[in-house]
N, C-alpha and C positions, 0 to 999 in steps of 0.2 A: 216192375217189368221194363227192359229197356226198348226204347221207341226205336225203331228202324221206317225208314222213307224209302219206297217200292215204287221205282221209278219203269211203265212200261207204256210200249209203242203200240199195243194191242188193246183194244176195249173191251177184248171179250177172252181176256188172263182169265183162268179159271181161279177157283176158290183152291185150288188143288196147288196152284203154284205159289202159294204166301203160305200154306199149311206150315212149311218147313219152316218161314219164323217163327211163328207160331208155336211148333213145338219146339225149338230151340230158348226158348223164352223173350220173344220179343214179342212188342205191341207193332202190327204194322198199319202204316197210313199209303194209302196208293195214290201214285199221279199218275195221269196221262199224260205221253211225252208224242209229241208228232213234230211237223214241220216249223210250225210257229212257237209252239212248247217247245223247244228242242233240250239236249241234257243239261246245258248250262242255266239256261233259262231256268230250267226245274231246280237246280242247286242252287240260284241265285232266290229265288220264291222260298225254298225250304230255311235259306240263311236269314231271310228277313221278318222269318217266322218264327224263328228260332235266335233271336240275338243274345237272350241272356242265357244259355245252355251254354255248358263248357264245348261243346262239340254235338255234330250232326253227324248220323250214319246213317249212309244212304246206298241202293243196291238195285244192280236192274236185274232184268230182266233173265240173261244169261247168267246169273249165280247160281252155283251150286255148292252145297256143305259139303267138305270133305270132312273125313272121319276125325282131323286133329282138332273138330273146332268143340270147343266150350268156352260154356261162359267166362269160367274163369282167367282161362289162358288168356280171353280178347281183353277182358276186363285189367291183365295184366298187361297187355301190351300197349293197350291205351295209357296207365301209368304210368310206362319208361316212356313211352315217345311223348306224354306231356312234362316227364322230366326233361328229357332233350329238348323240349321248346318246339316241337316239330308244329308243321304246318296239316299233312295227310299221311294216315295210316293206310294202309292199302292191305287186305285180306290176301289178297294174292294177285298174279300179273302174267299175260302172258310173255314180255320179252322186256329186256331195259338194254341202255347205252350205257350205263356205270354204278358197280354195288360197291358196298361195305361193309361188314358187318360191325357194329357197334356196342351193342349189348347181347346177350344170348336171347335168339329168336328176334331182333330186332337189325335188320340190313337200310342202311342208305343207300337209295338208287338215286338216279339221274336219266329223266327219259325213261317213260314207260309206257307199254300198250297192253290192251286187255286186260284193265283190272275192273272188277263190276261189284267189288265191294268198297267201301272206302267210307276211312272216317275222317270228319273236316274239323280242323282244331278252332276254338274263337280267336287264335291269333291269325287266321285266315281270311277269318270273315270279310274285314274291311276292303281285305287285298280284292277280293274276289264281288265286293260289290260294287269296285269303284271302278273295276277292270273295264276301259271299252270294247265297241266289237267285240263281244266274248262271244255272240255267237255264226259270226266268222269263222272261228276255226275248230278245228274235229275237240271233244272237248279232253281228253287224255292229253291234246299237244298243247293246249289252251292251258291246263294246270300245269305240265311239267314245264312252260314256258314263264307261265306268272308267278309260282311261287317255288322256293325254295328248300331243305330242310321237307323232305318227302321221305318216309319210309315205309319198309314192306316186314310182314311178321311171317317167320318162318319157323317150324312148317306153316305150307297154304291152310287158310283155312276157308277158300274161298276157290275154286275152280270155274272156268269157261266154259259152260253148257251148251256147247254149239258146233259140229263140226267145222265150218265153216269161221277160222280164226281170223277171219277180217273183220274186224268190229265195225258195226255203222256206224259210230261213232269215230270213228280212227282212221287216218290215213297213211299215217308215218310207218316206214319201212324198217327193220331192224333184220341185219344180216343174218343175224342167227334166231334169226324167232322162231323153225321149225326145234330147234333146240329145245330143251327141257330145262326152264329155268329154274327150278325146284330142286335140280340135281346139280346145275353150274353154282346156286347158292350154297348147297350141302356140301361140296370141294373148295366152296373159298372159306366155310365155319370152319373144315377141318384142316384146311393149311392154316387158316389163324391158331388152332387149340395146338399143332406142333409146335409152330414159331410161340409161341406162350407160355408151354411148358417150362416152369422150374424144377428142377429136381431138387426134394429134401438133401 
């Protein structure tokens, strides 16, 4: 069973809201995240807990499963993004500054807000514990500023369970975040798959 870290700002999360790793087939371990705990801190704690594991997957509070998620597919997409040497996987997101798509189901971004799943590679690790002030700053800007080699797997397999798409976490502004980024990624896969095209 793969371990997932349940990072929440609430003490009295219900049993009811880790059910769904649970059925999905994770093992989950919860932290409490507040003012002195804040999200980096708890990713810094889970990394130092975890050094020898090829990678950490960790998820707050605002996740929710969408229908594309399986084991398999994540379990796949952790494989090419550790083939690419990446640093974080990201289940899904609410807005970015710059994509690419790289391998199928596998986009490079640049700058990202609202992702509440996310898997940390061990070539991250060090970066992220040697980081000062990291908790200075909202921690989405904090990652997309410290490390590099960030990807997103597409489809989501991770959605923003919250009306309100200003993450406490987050302060960074993106022009187009009321935007659908799940759709702006599905129009840059399919201008890639024309410009690709060889005909027999």
């Amino acid at each position: 069973m793969k371990k997932i870290f349940f990072f929440t700002s609430s003490p009295n999360e219900s049993a009811n809201d880790t059910e769904s790793f649970r059925t999905n087939g994770f093992e989950v371990e919860a932290t409490l995240q507040n003012q002195t705990n804040n999200l980096i801190t708890c990713i810094q704690d889970t990394i130092k807990n975890n050094l020898n594991d090829d990678y950490v997957i960790i998820c707050t509070s605002y996740h929710q499963f969408t229908p594309h998620f399986s084991m398999p597919y994540l379990n796949n997409c952790i494989e090419n993004v550790q083939k690419l040497g990446g640093n974080l996987l990201l289940g899904g997101l609410l807005g970015f500054e710059k994509a690419m798509e790289v391998t199928d189901h596998i986009f490079w971004v640049d700058g990202f807000k609202g992702a509440q799943f996310i898997v940390i590679f061990k070539k991250a690790f060090a970066l992220l514990l040697q980081s000062k002030n990291a908790d200075q700053a909202p921690a989405e800007l904090f990652l997309s500023q410290s490390l590099d080699d960030i990807f997103v797997m597409h489809p989501f397999i991770s959605i923003y369970d919250d009306q309100d798409i200003n993450s406490f976490e987050n302060t960074t502004d993106f022009a187009d975040i009321h935007e659908n980024p799940e759709e702006i990624l599905d129009e840059l896969s399919q201008i890639k798959k024309y410009y690709s095209y060889e005909p027999k």
